[in-house]
C-alpha positions in Angstrom: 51.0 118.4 122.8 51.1 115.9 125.7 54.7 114.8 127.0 55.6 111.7 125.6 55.1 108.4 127.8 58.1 107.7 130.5 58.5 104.3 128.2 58.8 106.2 125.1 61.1 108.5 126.7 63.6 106.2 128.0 63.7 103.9 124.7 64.1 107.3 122.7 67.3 108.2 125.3 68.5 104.4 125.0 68.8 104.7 121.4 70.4 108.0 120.9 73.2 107.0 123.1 73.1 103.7 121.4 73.6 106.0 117.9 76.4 107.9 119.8 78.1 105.4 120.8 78.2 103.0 117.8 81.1 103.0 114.9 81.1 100.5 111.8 81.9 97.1 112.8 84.0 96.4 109.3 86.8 98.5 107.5 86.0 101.3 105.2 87.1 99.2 102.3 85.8 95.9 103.5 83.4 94.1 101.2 80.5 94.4 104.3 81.4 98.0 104.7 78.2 98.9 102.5 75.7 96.6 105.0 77.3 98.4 107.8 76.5 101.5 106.4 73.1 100.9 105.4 72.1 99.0 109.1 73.2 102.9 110.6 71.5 104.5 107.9 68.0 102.4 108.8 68.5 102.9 112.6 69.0 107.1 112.4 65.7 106.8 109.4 63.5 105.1 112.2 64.8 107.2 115.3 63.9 110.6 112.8 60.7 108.9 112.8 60.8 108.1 115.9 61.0 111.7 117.1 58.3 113.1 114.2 55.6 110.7 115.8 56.3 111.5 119.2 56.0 115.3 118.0 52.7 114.8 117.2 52.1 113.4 119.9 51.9 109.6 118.5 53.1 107.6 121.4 52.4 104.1 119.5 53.9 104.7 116.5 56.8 106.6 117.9 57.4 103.9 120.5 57.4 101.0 117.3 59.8 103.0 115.3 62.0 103.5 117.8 61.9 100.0 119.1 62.9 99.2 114.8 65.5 101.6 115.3 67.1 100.1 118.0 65.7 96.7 116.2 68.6 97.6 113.5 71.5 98.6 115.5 71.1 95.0 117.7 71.4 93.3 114.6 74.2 95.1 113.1 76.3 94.4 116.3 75.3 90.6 116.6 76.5 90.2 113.3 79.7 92.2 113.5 78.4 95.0 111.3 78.5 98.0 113.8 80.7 98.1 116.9 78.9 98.8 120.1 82.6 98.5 121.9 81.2 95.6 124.4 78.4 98.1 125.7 76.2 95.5 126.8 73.7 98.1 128.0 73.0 99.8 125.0 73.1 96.3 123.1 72.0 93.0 123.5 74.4 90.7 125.4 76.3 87.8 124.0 75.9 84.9 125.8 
């Protein structure tokens, strides 16, 4: 299996920090609690992916899943969903 592409590895890194680092954006008995849940649920899901591609030495579609993955944890903190605690590294600035 060939090494996965420096791209592929950095977005892969980028993203498992970003997982590290985020915590749901609303309380555990808030009405949104459920979205929050499900936007970390779809992010790990396409990451796992991610990593299965890459295995098999699938650079595209290991570099697309984990660009979905990373896709989902933007959104969640945009919308308030996750908390990415002002890392605007690891997430996409407010401006």
């Amino acid at each position: 299996m060939a090494p996965a592409p420096p791209l592929l590895e950095r977005y892969l890194a980028l993203t498992e920090s970003a997982i590290a680092r985020v915590r749901p954006g609303v309380p555990a008995e808030g009405f949104l609690r459920g979205a929050s849940d499900d936007f970390l649920a779809m992010a790990r899901a396409y990451l796992a992916d991610a990593r299965h591609f890459a295995a098999k030495g699938d650079g595209d579609r290991a570099l697309a899943a984990v660009s979905y993955a990373h896709g989902w944890l933007d959104a969640g903190v945009r919308l308030g969903l996750l908390d990415g605690g002002g890392d605007d590294q690891r997430f996409t600035p407010f401006r």
